[in-house]
C-alpha positions in Angstrom: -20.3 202.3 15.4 -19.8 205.9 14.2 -19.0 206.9 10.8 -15.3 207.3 12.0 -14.6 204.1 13.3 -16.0 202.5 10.2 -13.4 204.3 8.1 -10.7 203.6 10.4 -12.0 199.5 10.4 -12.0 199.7 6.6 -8.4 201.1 6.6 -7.7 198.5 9.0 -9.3 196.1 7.2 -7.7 197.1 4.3 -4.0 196.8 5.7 -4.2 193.5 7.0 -1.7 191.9 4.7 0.7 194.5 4.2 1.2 194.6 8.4 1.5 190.7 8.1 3.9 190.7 5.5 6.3 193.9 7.6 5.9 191.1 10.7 6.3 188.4 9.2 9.5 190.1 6.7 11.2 190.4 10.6 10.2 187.8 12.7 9.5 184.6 9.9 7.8 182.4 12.4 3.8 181.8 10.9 2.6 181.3 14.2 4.6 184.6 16.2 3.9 186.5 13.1 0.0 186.2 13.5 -0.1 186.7 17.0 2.4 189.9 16.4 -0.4 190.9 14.5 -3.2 190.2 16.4 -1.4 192.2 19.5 -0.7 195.1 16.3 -4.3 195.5 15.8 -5.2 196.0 19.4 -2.9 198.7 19.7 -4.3 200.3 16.5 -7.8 199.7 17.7 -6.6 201.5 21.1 -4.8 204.2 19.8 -7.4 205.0 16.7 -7.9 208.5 17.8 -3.8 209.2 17.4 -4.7 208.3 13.6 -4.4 211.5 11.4 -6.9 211.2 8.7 -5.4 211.8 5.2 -2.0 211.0 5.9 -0.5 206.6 5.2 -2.6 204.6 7.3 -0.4 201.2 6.1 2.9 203.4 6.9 1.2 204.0 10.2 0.8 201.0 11.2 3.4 199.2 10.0 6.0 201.5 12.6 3.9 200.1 15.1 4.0 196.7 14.4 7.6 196.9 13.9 7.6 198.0 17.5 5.9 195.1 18.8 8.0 192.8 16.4 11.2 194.6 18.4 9.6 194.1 21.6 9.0 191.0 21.3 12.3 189.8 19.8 13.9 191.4 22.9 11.4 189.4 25.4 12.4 186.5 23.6 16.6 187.4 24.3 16.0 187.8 28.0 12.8 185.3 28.9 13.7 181.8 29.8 10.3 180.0 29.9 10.5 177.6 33.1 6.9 177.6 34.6 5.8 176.9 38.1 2.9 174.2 38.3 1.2 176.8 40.0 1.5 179.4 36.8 1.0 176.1 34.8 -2.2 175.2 35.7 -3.5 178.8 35.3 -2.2 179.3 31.9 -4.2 175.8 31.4 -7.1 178.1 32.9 -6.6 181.2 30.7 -6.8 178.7 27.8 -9.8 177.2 28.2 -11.2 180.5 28.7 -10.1 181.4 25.4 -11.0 178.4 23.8 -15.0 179.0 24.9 -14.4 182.4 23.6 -13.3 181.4 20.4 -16.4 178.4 20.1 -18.8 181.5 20.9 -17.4 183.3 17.8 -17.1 179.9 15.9 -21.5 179.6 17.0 -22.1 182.8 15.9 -20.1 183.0 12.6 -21.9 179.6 11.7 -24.9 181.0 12.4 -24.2 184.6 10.4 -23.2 182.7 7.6 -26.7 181.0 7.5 -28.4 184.6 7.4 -26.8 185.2 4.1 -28.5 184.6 0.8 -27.5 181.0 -1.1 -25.7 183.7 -3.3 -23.4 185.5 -1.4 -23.1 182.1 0.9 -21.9 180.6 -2.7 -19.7 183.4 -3.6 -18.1 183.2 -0.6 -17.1 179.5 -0.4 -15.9 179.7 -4.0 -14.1 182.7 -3.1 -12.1 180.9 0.3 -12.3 176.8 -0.2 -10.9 176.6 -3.3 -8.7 178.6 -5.9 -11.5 181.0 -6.4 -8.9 184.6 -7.3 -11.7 187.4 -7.7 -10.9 187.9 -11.2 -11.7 184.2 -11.8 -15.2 184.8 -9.9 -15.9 188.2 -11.9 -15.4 186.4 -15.2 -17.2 183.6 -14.2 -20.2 186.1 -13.2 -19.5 188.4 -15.9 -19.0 191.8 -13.4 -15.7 193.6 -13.5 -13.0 192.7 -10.9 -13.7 195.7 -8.8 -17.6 195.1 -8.5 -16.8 191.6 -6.9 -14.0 193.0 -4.0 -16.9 195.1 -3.3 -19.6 192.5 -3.1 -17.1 190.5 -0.9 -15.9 193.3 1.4 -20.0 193.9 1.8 -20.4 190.3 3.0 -17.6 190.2 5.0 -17.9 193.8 6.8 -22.3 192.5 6.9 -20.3 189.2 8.7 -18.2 191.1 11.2 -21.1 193.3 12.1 -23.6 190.1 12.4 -21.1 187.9 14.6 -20.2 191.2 16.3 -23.7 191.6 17.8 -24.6 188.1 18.5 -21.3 187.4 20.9 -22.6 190.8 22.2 -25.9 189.4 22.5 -24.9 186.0 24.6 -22.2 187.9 26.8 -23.5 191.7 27.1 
């Protein structure tokens, strides 16, 4: 990756909730909402280059999720879902698919995770399995709020990059 598309992934990254939260604030349905924002961050990833550096990248991409929030609320208006057994058994197919390509991320995450120190492997479960806020974990380790975000978005981005090249590695 180029210095430019880490910056965009980090503004990205960054902007995560606030593109759930304009989803989910027009189409309240957990499960639509996350794949409204899966499909959002596809077309962000696409169109990347129409991105103009300095100016709201959260304002940015919030119109475009609102367009896929629209879009979809219309297919849902005029789509009556009746499959054919034929169309059936290949969404059945698609699935699957899918699923495999989800276990190869599930491998290589598992895997990534056991590259990490016992530190940041430690941080990071008290961060996500329990009520672990980051200003609880920066008092408990005595470092200021912002030194811990850091330290997390550093695993996390060291995570990406890790399960990014070993699904890369299995299925060039």
């Amino acid at each position: 990756m180029d210095r430019a598309s880490d910056e965009f992934m980090l503004l990205l990254t960054k902007a995560q909730s606030s593109i759930y939260a304009c989803i989910f604030s027009l189409h309240p349905d957990p499960v639509a909402a996350s794949d409204l924002l899966q499909e959002t961050n596809l077309t962000l990833c696409r169109k990347a280059e129409d991105f103009e550096k300095g100016t709201n990248f959260t304002a940015w991409a919030t119109r475009i999720a609102r367009y896929h929030v629209l879009n979809y609320r219309r297919r849902l208006k005029r789509e009556q879902v009746i499959f054919e057994p034929d169309l059936f058994e290949e969404l059945c197919v698609v699935q699957e698919q899918r699923s495999d390509e989800l276990d190869r991320y599930l491998d290589a995450l598992r895997d990534c995770l056991q590259r990490l120190t016992p530190a940041h492997r430690q941080l990071l479960q008290e961060r996500y399995t329990s009520d672990g806020s980051v200003s609880a974990l920066a008092f408990q380790q005595g470092k200021t709020v912002s030194a811990i975000s850091q330290l997390l978005y550093r695993i996390r981005q060291s995570l990406m990059d890790c399960i990014y090249r070993k699904v890369q590695e299995a299925h060039p």
